[in-house]
PAMIFI-854066 format. One record per residue (C-alpha): residue number from 1; residue in one letter; x, z, y. Coordinates in steps of 0.05 Angstrom, whole numbers. Layout:
N
NODE num residu   east     up  north
NODE NUM      A      X      Z      Y
...
***
This chain:
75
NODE num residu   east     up  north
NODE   1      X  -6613    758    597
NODE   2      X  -6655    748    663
NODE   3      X  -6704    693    658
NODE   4      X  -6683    663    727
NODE   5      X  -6626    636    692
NODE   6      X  -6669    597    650
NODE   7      X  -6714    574    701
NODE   8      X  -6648    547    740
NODE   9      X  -6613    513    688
NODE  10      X  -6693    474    664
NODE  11      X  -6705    460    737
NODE  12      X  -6638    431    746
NODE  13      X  -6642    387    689
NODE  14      X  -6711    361    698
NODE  15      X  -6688    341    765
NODE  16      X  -6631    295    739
NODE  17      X  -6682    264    680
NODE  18      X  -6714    240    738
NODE  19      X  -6663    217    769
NODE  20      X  -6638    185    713
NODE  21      X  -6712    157    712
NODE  22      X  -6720    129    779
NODE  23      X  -6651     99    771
NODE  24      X  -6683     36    726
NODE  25      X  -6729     16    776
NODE  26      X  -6683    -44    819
NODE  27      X  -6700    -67    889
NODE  28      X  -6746   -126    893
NODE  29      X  -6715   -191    910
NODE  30      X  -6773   -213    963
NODE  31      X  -6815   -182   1021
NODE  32      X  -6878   -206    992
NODE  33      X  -6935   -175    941
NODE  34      X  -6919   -226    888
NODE  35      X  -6845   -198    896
NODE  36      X  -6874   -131    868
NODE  37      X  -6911   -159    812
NODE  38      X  -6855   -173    761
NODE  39      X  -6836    -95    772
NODE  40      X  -6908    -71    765
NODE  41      X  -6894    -52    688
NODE  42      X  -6834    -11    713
NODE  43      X  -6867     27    758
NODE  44      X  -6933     49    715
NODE  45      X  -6871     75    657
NODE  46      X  -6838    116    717
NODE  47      X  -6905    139    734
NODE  48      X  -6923    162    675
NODE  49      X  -6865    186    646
NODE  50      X  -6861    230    713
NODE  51      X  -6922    253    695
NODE  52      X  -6900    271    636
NODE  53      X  -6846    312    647
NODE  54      X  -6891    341    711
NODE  55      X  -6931    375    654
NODE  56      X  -6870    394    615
NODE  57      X  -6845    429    669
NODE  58      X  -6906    466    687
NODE  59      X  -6917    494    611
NODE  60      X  -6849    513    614
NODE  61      X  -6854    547    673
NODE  62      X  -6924    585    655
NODE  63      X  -6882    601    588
NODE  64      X  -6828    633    626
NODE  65      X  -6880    675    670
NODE  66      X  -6905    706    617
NODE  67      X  -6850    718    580
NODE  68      X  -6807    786    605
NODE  69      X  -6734    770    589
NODE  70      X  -6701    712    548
NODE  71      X  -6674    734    486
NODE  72      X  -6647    682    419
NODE  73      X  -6721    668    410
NODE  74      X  -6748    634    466
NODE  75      X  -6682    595    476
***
């Protein structure tokens, strides 16, 4: 199987976890600083956790370039 495949169908679905991510941060109810504080904790877990999945999809990708053709294996 060609890899490109692969690299699609990861890239499509790290795109809707972070969707899926950014969907749990909700719209602040004032136009002020202090409005932003009670959403601070939110925002450091999106942060992170897009982080996270940043480096998840870079080691997958480097994986993937080194890596000739996708056989049982790798998947």
């Amino acid at each position: 199987m060609n890899k490109n495949r692969l690299e699609a169908f990861s890239d499509g679905v790290l795109a809707i976890i972070i969707t899926i991510m950014v969907l749990e941060m909700k719209v602040p109810h004032g136009e002020t600083v202090a409005a932003l504080l009670p959403l601070a904790p939110v925002f450091l877990s999106y942060v992170l956790s897009f982080i996270y999945v940043g480096i998840y999809w870079s080691n997958h990708h480097h994986m993937l370039h080194l890596a000739g053709r996708v056989n049982g294996t790798i998947l």
